[in-house]
C-alpha positions as CSV (number, residue, x, y, z in Angstrom):
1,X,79.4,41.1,-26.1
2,X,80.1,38.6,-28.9
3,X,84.2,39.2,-29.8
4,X,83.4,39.1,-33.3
5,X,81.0,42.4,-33.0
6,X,83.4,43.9,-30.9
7,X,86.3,43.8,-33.6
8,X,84.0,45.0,-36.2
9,X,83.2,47.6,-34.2
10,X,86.6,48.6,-33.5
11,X,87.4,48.1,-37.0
12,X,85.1,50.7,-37.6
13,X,86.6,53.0,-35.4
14,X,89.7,52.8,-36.9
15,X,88.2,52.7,-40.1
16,X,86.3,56.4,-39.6
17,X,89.5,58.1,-38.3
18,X,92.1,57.0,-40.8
19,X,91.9,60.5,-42.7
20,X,89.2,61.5,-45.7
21,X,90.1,62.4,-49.3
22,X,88.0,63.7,-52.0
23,X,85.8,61.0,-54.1
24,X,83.1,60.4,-56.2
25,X,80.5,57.4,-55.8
26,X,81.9,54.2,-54.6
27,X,85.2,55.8,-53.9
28,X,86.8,56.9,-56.7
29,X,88.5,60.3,-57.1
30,X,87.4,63.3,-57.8
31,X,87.4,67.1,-58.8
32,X,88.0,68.7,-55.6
33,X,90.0,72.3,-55.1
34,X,92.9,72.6,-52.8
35,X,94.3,74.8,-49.9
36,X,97.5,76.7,-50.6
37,X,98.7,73.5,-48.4
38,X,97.4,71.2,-50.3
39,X,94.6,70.1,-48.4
40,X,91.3,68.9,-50.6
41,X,88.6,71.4,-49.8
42,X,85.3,69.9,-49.6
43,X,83.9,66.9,-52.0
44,X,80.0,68.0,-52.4
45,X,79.0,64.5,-50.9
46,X,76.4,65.1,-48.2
47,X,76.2,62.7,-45.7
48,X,73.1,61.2,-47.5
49,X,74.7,60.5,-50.5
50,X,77.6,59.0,-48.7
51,X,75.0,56.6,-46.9
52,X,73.4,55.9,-50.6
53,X,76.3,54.8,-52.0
54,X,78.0,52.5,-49.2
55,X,74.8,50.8,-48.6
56,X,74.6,50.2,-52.5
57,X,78.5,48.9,-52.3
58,X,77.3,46.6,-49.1
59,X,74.4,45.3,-51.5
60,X,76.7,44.8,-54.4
61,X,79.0,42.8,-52.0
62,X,76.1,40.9,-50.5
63,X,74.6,39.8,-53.9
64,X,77.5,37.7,-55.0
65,X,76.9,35.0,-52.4
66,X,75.1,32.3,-55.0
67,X,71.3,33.0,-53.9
68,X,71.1,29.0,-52.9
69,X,73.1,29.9,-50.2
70,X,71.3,32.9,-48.9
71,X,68.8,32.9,-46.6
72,X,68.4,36.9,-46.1
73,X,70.0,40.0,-46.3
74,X,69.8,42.2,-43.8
75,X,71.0,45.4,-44.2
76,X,71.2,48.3,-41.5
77,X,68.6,51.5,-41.9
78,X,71.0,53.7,-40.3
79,X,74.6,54.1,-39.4
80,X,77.0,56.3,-37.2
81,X,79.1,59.0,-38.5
82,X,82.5,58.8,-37.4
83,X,85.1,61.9,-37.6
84,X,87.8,62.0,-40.7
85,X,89.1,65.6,-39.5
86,X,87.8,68.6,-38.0
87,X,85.8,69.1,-40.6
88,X,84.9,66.0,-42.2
89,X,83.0,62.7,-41.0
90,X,82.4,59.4,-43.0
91,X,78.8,57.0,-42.7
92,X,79.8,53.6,-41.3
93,X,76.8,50.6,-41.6
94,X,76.8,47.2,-42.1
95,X,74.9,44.4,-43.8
96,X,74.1,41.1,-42.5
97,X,74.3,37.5,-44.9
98,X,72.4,35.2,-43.4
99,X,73.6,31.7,-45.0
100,X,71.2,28.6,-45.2
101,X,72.3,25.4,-42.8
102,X,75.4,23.8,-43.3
103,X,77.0,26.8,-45.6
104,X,80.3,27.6,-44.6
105,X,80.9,30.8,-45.1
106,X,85.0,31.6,-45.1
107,X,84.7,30.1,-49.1
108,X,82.3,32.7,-49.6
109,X,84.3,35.4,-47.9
110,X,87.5,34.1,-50.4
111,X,85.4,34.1,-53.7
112,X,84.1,37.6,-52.4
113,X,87.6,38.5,-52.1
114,X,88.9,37.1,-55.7
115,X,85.7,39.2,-57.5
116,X,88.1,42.6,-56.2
117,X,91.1,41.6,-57.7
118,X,92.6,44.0,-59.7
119,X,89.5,46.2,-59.1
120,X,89.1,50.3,-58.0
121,X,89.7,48.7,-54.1
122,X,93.2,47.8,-52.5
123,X,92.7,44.5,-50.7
124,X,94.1,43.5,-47.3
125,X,93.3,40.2,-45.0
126,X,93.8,38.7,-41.8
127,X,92.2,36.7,-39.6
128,X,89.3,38.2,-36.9
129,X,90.4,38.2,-33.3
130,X,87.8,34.7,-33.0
131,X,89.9,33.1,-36.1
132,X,88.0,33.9,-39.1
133,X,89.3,35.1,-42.7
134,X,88.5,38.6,-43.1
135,X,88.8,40.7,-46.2
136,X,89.1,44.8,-46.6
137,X,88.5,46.5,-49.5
138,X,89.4,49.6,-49.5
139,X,89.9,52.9,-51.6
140,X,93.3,53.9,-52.7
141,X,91.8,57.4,-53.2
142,X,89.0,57.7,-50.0
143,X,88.3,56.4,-46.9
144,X,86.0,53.9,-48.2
145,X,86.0,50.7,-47.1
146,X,84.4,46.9,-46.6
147,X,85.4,44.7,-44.4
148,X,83.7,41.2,-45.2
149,X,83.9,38.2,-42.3
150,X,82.1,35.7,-40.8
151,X,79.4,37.0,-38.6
152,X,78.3,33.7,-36.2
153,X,78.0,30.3,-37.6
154,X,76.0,31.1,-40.3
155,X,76.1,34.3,-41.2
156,X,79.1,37.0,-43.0
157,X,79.2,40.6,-42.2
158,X,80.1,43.2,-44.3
159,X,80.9,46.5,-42.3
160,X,81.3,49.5,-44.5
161,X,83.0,53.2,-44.1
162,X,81.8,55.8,-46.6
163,X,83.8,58.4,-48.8
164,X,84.4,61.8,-46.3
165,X,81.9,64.6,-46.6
166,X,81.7,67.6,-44.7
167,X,78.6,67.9,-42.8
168,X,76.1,71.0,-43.0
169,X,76.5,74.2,-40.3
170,X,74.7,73.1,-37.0
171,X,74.4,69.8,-38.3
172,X,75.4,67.4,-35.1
173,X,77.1,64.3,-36.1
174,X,76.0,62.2,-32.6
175,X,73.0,59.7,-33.4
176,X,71.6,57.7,-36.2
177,X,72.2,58.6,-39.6
């Protein structure tokens, strides 16, 4: 398996069980009631608005590569849910940058990462197990979150993890989504 995928994935992992918290579209907060404890109770996302709204995110991302350096954009049909607690999940996708010949794509990846400055997203970076920038944004308020890296030599990926919903009774979370 190529070691890039398999840090993305495990990003993603870590990414769908880092805790849920009440939000809106694109991860900002919202109305939500509380336990006695505290606890949010429930957001009103369903699972196919979460999907909605990270794939729009991953398309909003995607589309500020200069279009002379894109070749295509492929983005994922479906997704995995992953569990935020006992009772909530989050979507988790990705989207695919294909970059024409001879594009490098870590300057893209940086230029992505100076457009979310001082945006609704906190901002984090390292470099991908293989060497490669890589860039989170993610929600101060959810468990949203982008990662954006290079994806082969010509190509950047940009993983996604939706806001947390709770899924519908007898609803099973294995599968596509």
């Amino acid at each position: 398996m190529n070691p890039l995928r398999l840090t993305v994935g495990a990003v993603l992992v870590l990414v769908g069980i880092t805790g849920c918290a009440p939000s809106d579209q694109f991860g900002e907060p919202s109305k939500s009631t509380t336990t006695k404890e505290g606890a949010p109770v429930g957001n009103g996302l369903t699972w196919q608005e979460a999907k909605a709204q990270t794939q729009d995110l991953e398309l909003e991302i995607a589309r500020l590569i200069p279009e002379d350096k894109v070749v295509k954009i492929d983005q994922g049909k479906t997704g995995t849910l992953f569990s935020c607690s006992e009772t909530q999940h989050n979507w988790n996708g990705a989207t695919t940058v294909t970059l024409s010949k001879g594009t490098e794509p870590e300057p893209l990846v940086k230029a992505i990462e100076a457009q979310y400055q001082d945006s609704r997203f906190t901002i984090e970076t390292d470099l991908s197990i293989t060497g490669n920038y890589r860039v989170q944004l993610r929600s101060p308020h959810t468990a949203a979150s982008y990662i954006i890296v290079r994806d082969d030599p010509n190509a950047i990926r940009i993983a996604s993890g939706s806001a947390c919903f709770t899924l519908p009774e007898g609803v099973y979370p294995g599968g596509d989504f």
